[in-house]
Biopython code that builds the backbone (N, CA, C, O; Angstrom):
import numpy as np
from Bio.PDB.StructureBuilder import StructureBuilder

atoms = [
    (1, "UNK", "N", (122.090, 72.441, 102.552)),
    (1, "UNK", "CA", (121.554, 73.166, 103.691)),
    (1, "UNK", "C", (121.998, 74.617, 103.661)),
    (1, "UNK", "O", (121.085, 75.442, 103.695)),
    (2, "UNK", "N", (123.244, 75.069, 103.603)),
    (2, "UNK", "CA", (123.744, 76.648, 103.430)),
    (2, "UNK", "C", (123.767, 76.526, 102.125)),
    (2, "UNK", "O", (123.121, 77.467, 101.664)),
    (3, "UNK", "N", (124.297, 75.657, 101.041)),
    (3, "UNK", "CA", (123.859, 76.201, 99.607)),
    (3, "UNK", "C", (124.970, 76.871, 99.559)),
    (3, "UNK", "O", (124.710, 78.036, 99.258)),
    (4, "UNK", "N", (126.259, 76.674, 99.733)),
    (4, "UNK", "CA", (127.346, 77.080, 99.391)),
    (4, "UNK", "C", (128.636, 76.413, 98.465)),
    (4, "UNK", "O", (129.291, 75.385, 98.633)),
    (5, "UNK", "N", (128.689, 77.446, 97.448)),
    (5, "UNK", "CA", (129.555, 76.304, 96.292)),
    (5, "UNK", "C", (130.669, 76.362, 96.490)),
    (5, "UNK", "O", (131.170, 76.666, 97.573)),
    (6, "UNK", "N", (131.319, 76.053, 95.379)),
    (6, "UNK", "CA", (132.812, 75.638, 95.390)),
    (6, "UNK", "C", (134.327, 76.671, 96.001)),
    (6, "UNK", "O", (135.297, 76.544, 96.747)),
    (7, "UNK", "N", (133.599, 77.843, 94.955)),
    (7, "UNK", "CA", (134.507, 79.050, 95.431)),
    (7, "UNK", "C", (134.525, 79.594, 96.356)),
    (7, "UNK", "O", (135.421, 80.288, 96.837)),
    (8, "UNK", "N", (132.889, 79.192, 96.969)),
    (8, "UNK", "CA", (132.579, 80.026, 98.281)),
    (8, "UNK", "C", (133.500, 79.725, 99.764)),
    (8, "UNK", "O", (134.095, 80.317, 100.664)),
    (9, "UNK", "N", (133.187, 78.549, 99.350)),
    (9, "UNK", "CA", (134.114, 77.463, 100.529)),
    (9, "UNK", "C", (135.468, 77.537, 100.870)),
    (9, "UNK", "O", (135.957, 77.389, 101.989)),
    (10, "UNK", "N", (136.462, 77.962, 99.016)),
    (10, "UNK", "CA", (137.859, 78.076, 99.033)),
    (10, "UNK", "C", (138.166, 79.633, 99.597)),
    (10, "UNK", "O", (139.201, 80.028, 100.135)),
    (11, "UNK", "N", (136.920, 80.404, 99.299)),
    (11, "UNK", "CA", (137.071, 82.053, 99.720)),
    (11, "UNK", "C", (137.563, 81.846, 101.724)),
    (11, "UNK", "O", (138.476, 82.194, 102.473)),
    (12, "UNK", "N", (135.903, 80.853, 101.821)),
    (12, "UNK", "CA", (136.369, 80.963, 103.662)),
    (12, "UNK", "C", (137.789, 80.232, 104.091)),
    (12, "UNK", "O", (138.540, 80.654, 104.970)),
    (13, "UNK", "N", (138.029, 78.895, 103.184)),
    (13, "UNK", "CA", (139.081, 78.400, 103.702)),
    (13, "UNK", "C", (140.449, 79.504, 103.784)),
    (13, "UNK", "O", (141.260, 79.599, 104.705)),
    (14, "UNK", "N", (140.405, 80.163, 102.701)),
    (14, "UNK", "CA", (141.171, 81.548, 102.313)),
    (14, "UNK", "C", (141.297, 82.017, 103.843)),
    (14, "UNK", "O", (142.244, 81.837, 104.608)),
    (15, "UNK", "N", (139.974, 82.725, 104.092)),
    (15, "UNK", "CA", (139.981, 83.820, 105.303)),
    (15, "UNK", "C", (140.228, 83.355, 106.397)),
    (15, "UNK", "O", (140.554, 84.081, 107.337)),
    (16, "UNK", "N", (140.107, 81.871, 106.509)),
    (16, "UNK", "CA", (140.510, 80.834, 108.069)),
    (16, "UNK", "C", (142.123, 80.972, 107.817)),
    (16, "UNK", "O", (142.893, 81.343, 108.703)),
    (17, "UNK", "N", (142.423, 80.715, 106.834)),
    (17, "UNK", "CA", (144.008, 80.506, 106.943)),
    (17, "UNK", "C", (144.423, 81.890, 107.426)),
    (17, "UNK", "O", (145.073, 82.106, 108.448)),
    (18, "UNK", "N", (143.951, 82.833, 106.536)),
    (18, "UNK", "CA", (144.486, 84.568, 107.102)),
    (18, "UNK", "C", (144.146, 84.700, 108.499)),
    (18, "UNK", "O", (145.045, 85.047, 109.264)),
    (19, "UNK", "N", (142.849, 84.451, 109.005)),
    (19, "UNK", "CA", (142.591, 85.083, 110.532)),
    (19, "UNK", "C", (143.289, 83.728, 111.456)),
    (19, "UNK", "O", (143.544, 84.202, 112.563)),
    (20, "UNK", "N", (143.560, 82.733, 111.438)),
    (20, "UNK", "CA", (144.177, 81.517, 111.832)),
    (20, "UNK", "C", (145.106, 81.334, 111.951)),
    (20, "UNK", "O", (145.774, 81.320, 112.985)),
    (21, "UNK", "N", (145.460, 81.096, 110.627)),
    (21, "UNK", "CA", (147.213, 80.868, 110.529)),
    (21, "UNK", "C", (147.111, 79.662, 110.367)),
    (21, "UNK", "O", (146.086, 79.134, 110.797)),
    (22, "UNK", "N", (148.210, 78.759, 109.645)),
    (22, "UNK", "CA", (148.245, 77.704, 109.468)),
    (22, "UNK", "C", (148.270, 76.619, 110.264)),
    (22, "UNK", "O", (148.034, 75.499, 109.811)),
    (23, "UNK", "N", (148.627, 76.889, 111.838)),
    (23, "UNK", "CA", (148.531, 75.980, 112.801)),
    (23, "UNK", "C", (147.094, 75.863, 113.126)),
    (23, "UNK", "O", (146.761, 74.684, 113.238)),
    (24, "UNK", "N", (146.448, 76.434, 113.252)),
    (24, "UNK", "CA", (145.003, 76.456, 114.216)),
    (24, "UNK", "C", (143.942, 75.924, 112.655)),
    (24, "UNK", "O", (142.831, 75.397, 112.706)),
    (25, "UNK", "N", (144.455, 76.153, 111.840)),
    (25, "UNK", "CA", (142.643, 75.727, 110.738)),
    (25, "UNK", "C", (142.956, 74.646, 110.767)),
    (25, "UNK", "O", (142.712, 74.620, 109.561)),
    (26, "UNK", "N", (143.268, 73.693, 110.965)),
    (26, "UNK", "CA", (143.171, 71.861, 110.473)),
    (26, "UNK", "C", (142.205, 71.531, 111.574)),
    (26, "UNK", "O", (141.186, 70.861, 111.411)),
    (27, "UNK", "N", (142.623, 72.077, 112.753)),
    (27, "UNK", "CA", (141.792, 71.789, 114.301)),
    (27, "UNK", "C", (140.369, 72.682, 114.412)),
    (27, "UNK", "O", (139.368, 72.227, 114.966)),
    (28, "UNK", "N", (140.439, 74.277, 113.686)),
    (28, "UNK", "CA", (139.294, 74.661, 113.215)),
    (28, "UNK", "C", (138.309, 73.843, 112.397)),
    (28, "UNK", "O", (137.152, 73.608, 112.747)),
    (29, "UNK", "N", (138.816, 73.481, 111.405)),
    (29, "UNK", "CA", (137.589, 72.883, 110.152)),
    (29, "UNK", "C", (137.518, 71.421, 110.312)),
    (29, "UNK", "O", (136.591, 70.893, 109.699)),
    (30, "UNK", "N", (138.457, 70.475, 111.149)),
    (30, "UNK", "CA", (137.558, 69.577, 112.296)),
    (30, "UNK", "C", (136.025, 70.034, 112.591)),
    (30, "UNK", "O", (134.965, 69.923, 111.973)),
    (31, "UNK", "N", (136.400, 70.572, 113.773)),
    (31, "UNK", "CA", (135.474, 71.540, 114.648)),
    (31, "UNK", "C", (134.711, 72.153, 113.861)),
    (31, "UNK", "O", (133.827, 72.442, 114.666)),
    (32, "UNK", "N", (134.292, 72.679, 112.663)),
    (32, "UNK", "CA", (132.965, 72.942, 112.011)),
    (32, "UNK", "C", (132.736, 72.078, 111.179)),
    (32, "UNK", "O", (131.890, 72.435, 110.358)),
    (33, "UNK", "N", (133.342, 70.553, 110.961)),
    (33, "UNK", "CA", (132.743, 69.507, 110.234)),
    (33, "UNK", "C", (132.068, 68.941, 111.006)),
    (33, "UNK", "O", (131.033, 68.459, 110.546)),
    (34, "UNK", "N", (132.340, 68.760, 112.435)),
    (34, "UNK", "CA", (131.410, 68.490, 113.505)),
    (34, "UNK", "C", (130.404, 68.781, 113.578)),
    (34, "UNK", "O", (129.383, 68.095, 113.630)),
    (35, "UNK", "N", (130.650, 70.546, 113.602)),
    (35, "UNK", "CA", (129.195, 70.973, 113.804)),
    (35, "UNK", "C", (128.234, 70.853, 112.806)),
    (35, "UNK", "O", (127.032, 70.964, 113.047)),
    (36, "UNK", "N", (128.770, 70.595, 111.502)),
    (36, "UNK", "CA", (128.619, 70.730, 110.770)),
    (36, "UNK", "C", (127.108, 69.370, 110.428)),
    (36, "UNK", "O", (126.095, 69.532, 109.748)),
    (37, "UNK", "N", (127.427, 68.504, 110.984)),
    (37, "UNK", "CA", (127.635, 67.262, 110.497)),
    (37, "UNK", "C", (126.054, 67.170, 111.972)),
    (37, "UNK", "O", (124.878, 66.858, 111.784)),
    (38, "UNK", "N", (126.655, 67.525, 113.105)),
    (38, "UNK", "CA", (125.455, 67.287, 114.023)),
    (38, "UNK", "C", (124.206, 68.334, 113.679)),
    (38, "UNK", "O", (123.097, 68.139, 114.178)),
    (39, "UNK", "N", (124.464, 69.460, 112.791)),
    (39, "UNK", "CA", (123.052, 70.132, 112.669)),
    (39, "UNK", "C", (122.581, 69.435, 111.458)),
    (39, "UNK", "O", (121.482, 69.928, 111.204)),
    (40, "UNK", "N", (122.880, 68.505, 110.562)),
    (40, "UNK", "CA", (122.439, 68.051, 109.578)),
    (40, "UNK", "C", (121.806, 66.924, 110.240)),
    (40, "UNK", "O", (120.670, 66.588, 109.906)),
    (41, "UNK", "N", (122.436, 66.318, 111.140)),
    (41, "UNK", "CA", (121.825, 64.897, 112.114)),
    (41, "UNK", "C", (120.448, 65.461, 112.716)),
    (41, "UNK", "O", (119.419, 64.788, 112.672)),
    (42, "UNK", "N", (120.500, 66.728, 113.275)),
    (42, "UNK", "CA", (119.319, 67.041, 113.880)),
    (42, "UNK", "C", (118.430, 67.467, 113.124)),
    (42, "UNK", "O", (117.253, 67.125, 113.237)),
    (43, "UNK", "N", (118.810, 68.182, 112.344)),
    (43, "UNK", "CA", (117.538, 68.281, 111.187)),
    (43, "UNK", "C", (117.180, 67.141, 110.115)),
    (43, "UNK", "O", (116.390, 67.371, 109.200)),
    (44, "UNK", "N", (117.814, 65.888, 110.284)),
    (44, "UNK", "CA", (117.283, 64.673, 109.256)),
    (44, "UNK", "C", (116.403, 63.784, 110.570)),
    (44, "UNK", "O", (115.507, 63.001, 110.255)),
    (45, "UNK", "N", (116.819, 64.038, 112.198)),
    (45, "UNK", "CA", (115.812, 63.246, 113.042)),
    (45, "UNK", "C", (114.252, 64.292, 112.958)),
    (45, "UNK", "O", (113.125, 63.835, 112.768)),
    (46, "UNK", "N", (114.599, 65.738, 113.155)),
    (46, "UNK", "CA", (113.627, 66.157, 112.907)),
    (46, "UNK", "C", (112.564, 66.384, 112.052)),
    (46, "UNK", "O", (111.459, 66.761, 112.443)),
    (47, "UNK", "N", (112.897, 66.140, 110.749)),
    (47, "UNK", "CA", (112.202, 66.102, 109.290)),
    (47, "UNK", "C", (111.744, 64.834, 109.692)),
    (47, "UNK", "O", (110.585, 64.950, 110.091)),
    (48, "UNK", "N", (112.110, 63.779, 109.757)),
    (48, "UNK", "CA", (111.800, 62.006, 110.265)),
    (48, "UNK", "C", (110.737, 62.314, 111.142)),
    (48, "UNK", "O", (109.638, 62.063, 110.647)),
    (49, "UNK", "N", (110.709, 62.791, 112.319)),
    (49, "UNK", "CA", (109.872, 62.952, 113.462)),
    (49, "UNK", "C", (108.635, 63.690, 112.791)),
    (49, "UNK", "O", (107.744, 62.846, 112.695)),
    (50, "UNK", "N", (108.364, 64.459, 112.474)),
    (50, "UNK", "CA", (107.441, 65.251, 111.642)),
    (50, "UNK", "C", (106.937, 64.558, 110.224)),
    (50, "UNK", "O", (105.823, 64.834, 109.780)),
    (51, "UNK", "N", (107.764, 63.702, 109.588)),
    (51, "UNK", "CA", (106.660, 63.008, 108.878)),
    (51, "UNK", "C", (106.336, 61.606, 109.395)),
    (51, "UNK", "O", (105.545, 61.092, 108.604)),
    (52, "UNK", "N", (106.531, 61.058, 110.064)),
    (52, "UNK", "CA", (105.795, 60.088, 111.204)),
    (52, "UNK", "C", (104.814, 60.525, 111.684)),
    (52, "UNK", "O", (103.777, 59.932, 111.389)),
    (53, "UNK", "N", (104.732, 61.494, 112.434)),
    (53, "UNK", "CA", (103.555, 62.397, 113.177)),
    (53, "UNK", "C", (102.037, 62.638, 111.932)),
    (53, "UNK", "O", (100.823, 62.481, 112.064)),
    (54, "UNK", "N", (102.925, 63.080, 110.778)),
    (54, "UNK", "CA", (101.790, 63.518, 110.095)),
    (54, "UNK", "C", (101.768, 62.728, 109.173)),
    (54, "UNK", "O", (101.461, 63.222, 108.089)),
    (55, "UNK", "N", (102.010, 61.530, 109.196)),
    (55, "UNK", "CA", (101.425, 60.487, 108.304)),
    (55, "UNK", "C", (99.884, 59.884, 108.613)),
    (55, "UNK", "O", (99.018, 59.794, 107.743)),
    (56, "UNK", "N", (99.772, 59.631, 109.512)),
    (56, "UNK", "CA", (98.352, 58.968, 109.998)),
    (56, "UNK", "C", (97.264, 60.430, 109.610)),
    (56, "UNK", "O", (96.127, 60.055, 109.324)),
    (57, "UNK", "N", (97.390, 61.481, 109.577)),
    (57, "UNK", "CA", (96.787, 62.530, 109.348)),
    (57, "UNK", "C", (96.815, 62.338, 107.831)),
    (57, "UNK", "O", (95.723, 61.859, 107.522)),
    (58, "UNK", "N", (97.271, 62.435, 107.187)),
    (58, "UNK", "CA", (97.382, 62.601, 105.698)),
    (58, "UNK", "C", (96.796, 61.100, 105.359)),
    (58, "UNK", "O", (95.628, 61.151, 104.972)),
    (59, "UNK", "N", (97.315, 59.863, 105.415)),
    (59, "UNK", "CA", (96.247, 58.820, 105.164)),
    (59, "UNK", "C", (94.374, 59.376, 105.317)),
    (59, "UNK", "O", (93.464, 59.501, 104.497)),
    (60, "UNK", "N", (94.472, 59.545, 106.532)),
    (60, "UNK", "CA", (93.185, 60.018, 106.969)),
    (60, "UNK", "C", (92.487, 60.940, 105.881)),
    (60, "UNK", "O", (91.394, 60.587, 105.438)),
    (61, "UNK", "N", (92.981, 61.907, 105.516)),
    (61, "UNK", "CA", (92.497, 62.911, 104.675)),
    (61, "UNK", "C", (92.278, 62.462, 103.266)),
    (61, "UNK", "O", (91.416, 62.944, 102.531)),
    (62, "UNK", "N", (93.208, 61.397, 102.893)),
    (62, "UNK", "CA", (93.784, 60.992, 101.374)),
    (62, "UNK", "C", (92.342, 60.415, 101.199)),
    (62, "UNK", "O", (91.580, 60.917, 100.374)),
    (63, "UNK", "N", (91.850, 59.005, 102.239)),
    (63, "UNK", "CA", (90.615, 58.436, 102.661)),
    (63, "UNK", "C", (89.227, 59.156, 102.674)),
    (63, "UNK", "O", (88.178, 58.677, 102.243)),
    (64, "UNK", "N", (89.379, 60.268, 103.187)),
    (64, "UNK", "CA", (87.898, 60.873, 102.939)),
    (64, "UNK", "C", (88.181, 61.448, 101.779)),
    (64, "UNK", "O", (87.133, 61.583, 101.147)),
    (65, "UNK", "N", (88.951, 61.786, 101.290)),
    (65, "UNK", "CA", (88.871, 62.597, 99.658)),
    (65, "UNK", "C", (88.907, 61.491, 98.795)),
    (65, "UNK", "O", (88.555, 61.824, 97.663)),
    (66, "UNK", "N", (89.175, 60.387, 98.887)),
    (66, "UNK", "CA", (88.900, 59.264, 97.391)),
    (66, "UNK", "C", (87.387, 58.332, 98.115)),
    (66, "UNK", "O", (86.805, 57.573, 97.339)),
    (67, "UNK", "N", (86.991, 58.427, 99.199)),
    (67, "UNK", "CA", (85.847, 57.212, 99.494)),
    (67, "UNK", "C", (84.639, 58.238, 98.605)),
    (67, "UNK", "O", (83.907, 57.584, 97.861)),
    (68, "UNK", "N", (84.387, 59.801, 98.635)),
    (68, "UNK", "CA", (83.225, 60.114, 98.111)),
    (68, "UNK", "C", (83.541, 59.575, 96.668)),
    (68, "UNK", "O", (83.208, 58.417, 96.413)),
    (69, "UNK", "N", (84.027, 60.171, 95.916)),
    (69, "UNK", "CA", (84.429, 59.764, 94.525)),
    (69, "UNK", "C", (84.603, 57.764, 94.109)),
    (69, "UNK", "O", (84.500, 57.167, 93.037)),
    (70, "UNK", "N", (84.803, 57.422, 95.084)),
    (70, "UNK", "CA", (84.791, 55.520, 94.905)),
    (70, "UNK", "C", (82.916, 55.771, 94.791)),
    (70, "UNK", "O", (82.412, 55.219, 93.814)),
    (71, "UNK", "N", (82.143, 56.389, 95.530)),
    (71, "UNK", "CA", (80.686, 56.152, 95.708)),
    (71, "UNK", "C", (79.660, 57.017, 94.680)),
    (71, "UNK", "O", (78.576, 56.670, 94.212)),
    (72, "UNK", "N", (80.230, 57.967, 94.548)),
    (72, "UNK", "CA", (79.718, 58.726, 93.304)),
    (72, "UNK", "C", (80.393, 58.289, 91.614)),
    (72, "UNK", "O", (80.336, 58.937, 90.569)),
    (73, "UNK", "N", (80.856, 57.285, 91.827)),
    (73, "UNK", "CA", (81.607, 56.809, 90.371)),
    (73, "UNK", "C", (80.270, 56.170, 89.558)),
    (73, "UNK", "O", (80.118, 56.485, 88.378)),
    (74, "UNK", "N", (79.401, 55.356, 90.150)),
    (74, "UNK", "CA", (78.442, 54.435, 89.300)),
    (74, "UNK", "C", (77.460, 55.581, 89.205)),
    (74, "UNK", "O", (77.118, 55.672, 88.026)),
    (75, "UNK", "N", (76.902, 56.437, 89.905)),
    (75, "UNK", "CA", (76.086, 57.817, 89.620)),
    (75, "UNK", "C", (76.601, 58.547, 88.393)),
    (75, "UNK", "O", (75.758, 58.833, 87.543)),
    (76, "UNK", "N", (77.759, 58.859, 88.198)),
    (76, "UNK", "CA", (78.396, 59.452, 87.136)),
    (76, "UNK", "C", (78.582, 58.750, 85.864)),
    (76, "UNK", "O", (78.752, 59.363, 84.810)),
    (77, "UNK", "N", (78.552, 57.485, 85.946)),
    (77, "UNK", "CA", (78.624, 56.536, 84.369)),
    (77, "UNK", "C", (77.347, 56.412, 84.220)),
    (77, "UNK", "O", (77.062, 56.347, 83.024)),
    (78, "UNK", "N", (76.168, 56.330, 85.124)),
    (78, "UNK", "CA", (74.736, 56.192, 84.744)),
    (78, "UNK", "C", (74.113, 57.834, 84.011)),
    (78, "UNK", "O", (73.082, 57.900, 83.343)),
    (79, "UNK", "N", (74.832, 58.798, 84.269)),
    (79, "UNK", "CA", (74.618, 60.077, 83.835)),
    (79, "UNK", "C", (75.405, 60.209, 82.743)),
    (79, "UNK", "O", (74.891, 61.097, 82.062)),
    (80, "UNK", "N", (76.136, 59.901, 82.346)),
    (80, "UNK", "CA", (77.002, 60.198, 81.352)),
    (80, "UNK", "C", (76.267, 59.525, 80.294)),
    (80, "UNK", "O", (75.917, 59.975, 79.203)),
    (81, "UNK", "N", (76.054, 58.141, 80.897)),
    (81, "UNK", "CA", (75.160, 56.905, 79.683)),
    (81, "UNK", "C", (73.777, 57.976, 79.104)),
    (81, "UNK", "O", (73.466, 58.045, 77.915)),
    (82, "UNK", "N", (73.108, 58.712, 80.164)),
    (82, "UNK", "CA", (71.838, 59.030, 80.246)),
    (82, "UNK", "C", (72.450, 60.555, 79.249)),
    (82, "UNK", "O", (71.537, 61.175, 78.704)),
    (83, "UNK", "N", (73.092, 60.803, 79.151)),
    (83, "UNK", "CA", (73.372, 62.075, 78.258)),
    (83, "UNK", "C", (73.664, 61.966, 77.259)),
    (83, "UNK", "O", (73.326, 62.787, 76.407)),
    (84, "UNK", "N", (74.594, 60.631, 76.923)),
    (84, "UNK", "CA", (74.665, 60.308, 75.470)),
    (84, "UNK", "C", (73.617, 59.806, 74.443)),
    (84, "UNK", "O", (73.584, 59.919, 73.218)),
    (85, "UNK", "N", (72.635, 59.125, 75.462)),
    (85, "UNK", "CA", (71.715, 58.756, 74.576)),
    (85, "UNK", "C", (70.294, 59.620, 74.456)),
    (85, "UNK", "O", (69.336, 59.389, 73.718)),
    (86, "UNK", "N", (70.444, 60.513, 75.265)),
    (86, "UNK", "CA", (69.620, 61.839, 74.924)),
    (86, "UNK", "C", (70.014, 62.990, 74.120)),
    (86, "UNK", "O", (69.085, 63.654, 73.659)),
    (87, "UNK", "N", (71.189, 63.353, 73.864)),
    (87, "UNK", "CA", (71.535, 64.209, 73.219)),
    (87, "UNK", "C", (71.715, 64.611, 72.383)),
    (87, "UNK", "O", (72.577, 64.149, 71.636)),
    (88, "UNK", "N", (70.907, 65.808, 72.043)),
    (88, "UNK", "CA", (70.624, 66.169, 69.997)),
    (88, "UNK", "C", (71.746, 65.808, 69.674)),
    (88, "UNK", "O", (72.777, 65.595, 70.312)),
    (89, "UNK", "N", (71.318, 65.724, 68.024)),
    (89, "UNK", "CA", (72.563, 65.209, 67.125)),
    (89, "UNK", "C", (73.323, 66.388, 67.092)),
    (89, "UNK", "O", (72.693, 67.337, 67.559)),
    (90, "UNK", "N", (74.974, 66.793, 66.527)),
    (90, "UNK", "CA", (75.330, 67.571, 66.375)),
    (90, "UNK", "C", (75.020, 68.481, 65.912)),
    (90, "UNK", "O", (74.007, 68.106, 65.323)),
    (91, "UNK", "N", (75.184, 70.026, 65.596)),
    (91, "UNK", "CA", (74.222, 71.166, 64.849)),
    (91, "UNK", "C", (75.191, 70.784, 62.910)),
    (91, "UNK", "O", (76.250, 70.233, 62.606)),
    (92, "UNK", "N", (74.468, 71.214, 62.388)),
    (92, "UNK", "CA", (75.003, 71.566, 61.241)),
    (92, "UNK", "C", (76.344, 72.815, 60.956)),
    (92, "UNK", "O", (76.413, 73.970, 61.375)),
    (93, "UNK", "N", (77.260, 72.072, 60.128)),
    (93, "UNK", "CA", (78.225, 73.087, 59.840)),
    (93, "UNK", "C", (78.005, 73.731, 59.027)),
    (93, "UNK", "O", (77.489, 73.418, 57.954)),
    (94, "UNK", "N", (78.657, 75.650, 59.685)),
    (94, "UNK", "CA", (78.589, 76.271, 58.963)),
    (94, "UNK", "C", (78.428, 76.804, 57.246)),
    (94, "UNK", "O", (78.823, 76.022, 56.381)),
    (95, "UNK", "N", (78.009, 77.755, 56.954)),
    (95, "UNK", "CA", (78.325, 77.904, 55.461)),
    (95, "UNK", "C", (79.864, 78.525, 55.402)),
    (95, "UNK", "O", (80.400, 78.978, 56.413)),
    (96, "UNK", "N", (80.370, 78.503, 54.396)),
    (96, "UNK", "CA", (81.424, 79.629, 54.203)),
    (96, "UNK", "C", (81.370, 80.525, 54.676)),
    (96, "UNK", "O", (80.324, 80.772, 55.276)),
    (97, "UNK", "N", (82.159, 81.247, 54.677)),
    (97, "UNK", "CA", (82.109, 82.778, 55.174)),
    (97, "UNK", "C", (81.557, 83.562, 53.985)),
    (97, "UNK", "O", (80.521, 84.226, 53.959)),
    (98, "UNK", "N", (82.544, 83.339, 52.891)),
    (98, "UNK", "CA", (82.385, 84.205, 51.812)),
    (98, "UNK", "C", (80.537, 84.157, 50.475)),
    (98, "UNK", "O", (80.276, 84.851, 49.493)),
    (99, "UNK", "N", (79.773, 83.086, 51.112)),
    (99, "UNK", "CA", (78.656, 82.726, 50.447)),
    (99, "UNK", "C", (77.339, 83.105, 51.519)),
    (99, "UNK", "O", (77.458, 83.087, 52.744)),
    (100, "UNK", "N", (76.388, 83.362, 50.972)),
    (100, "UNK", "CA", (75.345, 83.174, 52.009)),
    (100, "UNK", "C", (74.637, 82.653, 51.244)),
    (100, "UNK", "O", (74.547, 82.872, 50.036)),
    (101, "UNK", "N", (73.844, 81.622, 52.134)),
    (101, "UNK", "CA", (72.697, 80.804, 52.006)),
    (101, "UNK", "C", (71.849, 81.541, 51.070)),
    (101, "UNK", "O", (71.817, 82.771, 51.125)),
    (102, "UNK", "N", (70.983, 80.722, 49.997)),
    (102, "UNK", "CA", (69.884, 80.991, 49.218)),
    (102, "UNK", "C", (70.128, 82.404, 48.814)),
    (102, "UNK", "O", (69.135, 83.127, 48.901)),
    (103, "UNK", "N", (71.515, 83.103, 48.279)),
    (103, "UNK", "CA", (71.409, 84.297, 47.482)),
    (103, "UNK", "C", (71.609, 84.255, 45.889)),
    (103, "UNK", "O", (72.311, 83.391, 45.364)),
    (104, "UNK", "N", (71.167, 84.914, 45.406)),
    (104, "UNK", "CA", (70.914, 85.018, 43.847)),
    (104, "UNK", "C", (73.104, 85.338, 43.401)),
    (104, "UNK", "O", (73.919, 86.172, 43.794)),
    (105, "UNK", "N", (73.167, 84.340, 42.598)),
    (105, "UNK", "CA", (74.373, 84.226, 41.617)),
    (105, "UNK", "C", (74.562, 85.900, 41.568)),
    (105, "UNK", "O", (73.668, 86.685, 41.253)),
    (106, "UNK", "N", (75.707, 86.201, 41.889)),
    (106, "UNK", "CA", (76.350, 87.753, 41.381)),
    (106, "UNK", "C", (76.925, 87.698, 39.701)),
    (106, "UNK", "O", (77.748, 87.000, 39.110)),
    (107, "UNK", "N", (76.110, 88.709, 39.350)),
    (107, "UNK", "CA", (76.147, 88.801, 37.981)),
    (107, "UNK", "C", (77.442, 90.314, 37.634)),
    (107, "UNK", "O", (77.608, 91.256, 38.409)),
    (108, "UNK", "N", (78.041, 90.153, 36.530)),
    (108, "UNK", "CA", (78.472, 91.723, 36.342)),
    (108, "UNK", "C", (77.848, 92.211, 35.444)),
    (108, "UNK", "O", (77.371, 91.724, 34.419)),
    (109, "UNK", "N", (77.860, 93.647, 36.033)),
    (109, "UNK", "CA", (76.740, 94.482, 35.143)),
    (109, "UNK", "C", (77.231, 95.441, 34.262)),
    (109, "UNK", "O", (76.493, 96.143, 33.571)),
    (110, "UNK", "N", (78.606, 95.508, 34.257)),
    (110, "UNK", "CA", (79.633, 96.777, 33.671)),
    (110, "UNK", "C", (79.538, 96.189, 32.299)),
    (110, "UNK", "O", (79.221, 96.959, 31.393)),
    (111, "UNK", "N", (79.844, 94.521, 31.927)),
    (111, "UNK", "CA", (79.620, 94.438, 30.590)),
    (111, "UNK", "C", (78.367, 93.868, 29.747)),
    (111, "UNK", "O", (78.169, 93.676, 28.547)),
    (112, "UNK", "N", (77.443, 93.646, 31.187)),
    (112, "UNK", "CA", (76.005, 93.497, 30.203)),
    (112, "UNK", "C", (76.143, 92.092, 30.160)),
    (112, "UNK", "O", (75.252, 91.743, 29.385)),
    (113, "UNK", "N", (76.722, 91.122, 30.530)),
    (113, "UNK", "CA", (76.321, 89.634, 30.577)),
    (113, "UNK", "C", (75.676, 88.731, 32.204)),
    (113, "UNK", "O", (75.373, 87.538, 32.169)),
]
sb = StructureBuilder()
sb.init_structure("model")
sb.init_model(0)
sb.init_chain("A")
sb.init_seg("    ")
for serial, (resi, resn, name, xyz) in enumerate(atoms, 1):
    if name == "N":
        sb.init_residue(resn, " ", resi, " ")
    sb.init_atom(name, np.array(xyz, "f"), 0.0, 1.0, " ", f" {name:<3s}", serial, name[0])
structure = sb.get_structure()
């Protein structure tokens, strides 16, 4: 919840003992484990309370977003069927790069063969 680590904690225990004194922090850090402890209680009833509330909402929504797709499923395999068996054959692969179609054999001409 504060996201505070190890050193951070020994820094404040540090500064409780300095502004405190050794009599008063044992009865201090009681007293903010308390508090400590009831704002974590209230924010785990409140997170609880809020997804209770918005559960029946989210079912609801989950429901209209999968019932179209449950009803458009047999439309979509009858189209898919209907495309495979219409659809030109693949095109022909390329030539090389380095050849073109129907050109005359390169001859050399520097030595006359």
């Amino acid at each position: 919840m504060f996201n505070l680590s190890g050193t951070e904690l020994v820094f404040i225990a540090v500064l409780g003992l300095i502004v405190l004194g050794p009599e008063k922090l044992p009865s201090a850090m009681r007293r903010a484990g308390k508090i400590y402890r009831e704002i974590r209680n209230i924010s785990g009833n409140v997170q609880r309370e809020v997804q209770k509330v918005m559960d029946a909402p989210m079912r609801e929504v989950r429901k209209l977003v999968e019932e179209p797709s449950d009803d458009k499923r047999p439309a979509a395999a009858a189209a898919s069927a209907f495309t495979a068996a219409t659809a030109p054959a693949a095109p022909p692969e390329p030539a090389a790069p380095n050849t073109a179609p129907n050109s005359p054999p390169i001859t050399d001409t520097t030595t006359g063969a």
